[in-house]
Every structure is written in structure tokens, then in C-alpha cells.
DRENFIVEX-223047 format. One record per atom (N, C-alpha, C): x, y, z. Coordinates in steps of 0.1 Angstrom, whole numbers, plus 5000, padded with zeros to 4 digits. Layout:
! DRENFIVEX-223047
XYZ/...
This chain:
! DRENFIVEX-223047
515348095080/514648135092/513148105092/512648155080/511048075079/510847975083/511647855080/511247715078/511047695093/511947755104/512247735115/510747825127/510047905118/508947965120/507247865118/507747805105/506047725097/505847645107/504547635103/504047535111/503647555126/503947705132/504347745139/502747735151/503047725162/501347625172/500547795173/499547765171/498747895179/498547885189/498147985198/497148005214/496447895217/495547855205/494447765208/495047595210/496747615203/497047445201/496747395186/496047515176/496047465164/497447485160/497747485143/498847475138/498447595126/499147665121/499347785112/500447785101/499847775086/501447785080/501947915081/503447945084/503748055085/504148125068/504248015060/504448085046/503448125044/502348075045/501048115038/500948255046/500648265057/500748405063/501248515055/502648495053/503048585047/503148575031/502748495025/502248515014/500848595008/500048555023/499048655016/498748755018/499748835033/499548945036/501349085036/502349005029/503549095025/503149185018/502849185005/502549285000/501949385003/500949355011/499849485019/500749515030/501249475036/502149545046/503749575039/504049595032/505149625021/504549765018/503349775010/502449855002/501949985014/501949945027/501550025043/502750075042/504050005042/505050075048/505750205037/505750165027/506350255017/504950415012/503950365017/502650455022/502750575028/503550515038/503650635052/504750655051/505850615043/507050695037/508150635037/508250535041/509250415040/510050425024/511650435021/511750395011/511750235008/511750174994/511350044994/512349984996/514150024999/514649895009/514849905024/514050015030/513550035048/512249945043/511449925038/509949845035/509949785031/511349705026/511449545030/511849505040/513049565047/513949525058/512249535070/511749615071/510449635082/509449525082/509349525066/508349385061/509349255069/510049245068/510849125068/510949135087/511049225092/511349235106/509749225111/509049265108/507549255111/506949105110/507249035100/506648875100/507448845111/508748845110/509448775120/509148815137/508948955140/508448955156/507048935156/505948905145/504848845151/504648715154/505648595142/505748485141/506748425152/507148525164/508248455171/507048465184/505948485185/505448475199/504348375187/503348335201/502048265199/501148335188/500648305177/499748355175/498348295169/497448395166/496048335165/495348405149/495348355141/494948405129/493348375125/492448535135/491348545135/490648555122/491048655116/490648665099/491448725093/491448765079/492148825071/492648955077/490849035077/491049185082/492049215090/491549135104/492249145120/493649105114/493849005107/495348975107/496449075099/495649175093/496149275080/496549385090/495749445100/495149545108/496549515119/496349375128/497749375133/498949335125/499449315115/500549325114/500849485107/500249575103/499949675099/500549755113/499949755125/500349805132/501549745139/502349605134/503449545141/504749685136/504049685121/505349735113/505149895114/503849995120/503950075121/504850115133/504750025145/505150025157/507149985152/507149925144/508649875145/509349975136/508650085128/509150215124/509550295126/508150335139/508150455147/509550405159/509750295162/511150255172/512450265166/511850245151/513550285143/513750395142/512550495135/513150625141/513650745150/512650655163/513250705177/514950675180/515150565173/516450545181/517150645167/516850665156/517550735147/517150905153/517050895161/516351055164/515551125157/514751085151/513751155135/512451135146/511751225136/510751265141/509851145136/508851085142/507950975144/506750985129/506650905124/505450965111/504151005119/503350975125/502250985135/502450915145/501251025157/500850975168/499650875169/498850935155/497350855161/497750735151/497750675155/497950525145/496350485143/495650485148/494050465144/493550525130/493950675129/493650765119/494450725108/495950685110/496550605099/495950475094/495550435100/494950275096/493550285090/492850415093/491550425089/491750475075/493050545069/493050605059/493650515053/494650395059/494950295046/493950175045/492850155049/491650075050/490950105038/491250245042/489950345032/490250305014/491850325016/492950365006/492650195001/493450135007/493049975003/492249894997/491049915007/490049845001/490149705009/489149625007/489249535011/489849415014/490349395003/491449295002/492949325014/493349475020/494249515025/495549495019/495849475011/497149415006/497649564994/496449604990/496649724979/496049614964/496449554964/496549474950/495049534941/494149574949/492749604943/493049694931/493749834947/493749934939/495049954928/496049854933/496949884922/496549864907/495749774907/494849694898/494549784890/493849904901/492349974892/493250094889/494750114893/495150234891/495950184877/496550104870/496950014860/495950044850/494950034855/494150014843/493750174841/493250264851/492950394849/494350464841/495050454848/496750544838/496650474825/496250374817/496450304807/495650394798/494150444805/493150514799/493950654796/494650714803/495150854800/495950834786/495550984777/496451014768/498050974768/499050944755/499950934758/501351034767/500551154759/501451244766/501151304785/499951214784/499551254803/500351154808/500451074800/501250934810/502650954811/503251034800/504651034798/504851164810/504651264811/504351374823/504151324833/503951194837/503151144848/504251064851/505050984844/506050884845/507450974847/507351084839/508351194841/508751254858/507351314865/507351364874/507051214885/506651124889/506851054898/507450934896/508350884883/509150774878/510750844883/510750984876/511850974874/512251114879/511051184888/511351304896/511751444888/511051434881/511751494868/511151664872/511851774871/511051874871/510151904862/508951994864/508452064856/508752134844/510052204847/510452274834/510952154828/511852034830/512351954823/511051864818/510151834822/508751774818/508351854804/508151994811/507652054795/508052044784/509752044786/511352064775/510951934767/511051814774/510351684771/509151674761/508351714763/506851694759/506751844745/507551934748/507852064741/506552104741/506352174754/504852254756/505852374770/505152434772/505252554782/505252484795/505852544806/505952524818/504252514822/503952604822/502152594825/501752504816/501752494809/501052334799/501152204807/502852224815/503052044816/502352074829/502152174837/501352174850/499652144849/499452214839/497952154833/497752024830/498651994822/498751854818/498351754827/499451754839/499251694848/498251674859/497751794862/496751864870/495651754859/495151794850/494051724846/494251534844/495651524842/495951364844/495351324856/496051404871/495251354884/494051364886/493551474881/492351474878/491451334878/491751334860/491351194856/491551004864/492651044866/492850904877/491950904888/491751034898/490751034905/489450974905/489151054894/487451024886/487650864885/488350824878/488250684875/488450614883/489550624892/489150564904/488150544915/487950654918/486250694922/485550594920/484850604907/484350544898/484350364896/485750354899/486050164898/485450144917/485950234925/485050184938/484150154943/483150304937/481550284940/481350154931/481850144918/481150014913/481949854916/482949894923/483549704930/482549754942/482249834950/481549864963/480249774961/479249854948/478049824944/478149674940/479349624935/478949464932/479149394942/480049414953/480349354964/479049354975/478149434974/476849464977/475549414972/475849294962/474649284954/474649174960/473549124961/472849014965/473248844955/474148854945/474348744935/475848764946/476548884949/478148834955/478048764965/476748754974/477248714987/476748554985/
């Protein structure tokens, strides 16, 4: 079905590869959808339904941002319709306030790839036993008492544990921002 998409004419009469499109912007809208609560095979089927209703009308590929920002909102909009017809209740109304907080979340690039980056490398920095607590409870949903049984500390330990794990990811993430922020701001990046 791609092939029958590439190449596909813009507004203006130029020409657009449609692979390239979605090569450089799947993942960020993959990364949107599973965000706002998509499981990851509803956040491919949406990814996959999203290139395809933007790439079946005319389009114009202003810049990166603009192009992240609408298809961001193709696939919020083609969510919020699947759950209506599923009778569920809608993730949000303000789609603006959503997009401001995955912008925020993102970073620049829109895709996530930044921050997955910087979150790779921050969990790497945590102790062994923060990471295993950490892989425990959002790998493999693991309770807290079964976390501690694991790690052989107290119910309140593995909650501490953890508590100061997020902690720590925070700070360091924090930290990797203001300073990609501060280099992307310096006068040698531009």
C-alpha cells in the first residue's frame, strides 16, 4: 500500500517521498500514541492508520515540527473516533494541553528518541538493585510485596527503593535537558 502512496504530489505540485515521511516521523507518533495510553498493538494499528489517512489526501510538508504536531493530532483524532464508536470514554478534550505536554516531554526532535536516549543512559547510572525494582514494577508489573520478596528487603524498603530510583531519573533527566537546552543555545550550535 506504501508504494501506491510514494512519491505522492503536494498542494504546491511538488513531489514528497512518502517513505521518508514515515520514516522519520513513526516512531514519534508510535511513542504519542502508547503516551496517552494506547497499548503497543492499538499504537501500531493507529500509527499505521494515521500515515495512511494523511498520505491519502494532498499534502504539504512544512517542517519537521508542523509535520510531527499534525500527524500527532491525525492519530489523536483517529483514537478519540475509535473510542467513541467503542463507547469509552475519550482520553482528553483539550488536545492543545496534550500536545503542549508531549512537546514539553519530547523535546525537540518529536519522535521521543532524545529522551529515550537520555532515559537509557540515566537508568544505567542507578544502582543494581534500583534497576531490578524498577524492571520488576514497570517490566513485569510486579507487586510491591513480590518486589521486596525478590530483592529480600521489607515492603517499605522496596517502596523507598523505588521512590528514590524516580527520584534519581528525574534529577538526571532534568539535568541532561537544561544541558542539550544550554548547547542547543550556544552560539558554536547554530
Amino acid at each position: 500500500m506504501l508504494d501506491e502512496l510514494t512519491n505522492t504530489p503536494e498542494a504546491d505540485g511538488n513531489r514528497f517521498d512518502a517513505t521518508v515521511l514515515v520514516a522519520e516521523h513513526q516512531a514519534g507518533v508510535w511513542r504519542y500514541l502508547r503516551a496517552i495510553g494506547c497499548d503497543p498493538s492499538l499504537a501500531d494499528d493507529l500509527t499505521q492508520e494515521t500515515f495512511v489517512a494523511v498520505l491519502r489526501r494532498p499534502f504539504q510538508d512544512f517542517s519537521h515540527a508542523s509535520t510531527a504536531s499534525y500527524l500527532r493530532r491525525v492519530a489523536f483524532h483517529l483514537l478519540v473516533t475509535l473510542r467513541r464508536r467503542e463507547d469509552r470514554v475519550a482520553v482528553t478534550d483539550d488536545m492543545e494541553v496534550l500536545d503542549s505536554h508531549w512537546v514539553r516531554w519530547a523535546g525537540a526532535d518529536s519522535s521521543g528518541n532524545e529522551v529515550a536516549d537520555a532515559l537509557t543512559d540515566c537508568f544505567s547510572r542507578l544502582s543494581p538493585r534500583a534497576q531490578q525494582s524498577l524492571r520488576l514494577r514497570f517490566s513485569e508489573n510486579a507487586s510491591r510485596e513480590k518486589i521486596a520478596e525478590e530483592l529480600g528487603i521489607s515492603e517499605h524498603g522496596a517502596k523507598n527503593l523505588m521512590q528514590r530510583a524516580k527520584t534519581q531519573l528525574k534529577l538526571c533527566l532534568d539535568e541532561k535537558r537544561i544541558v542539550t537546552t544550554r548547547d542547543k543555545d550556544t552560539p558554536e550550535s547554530k
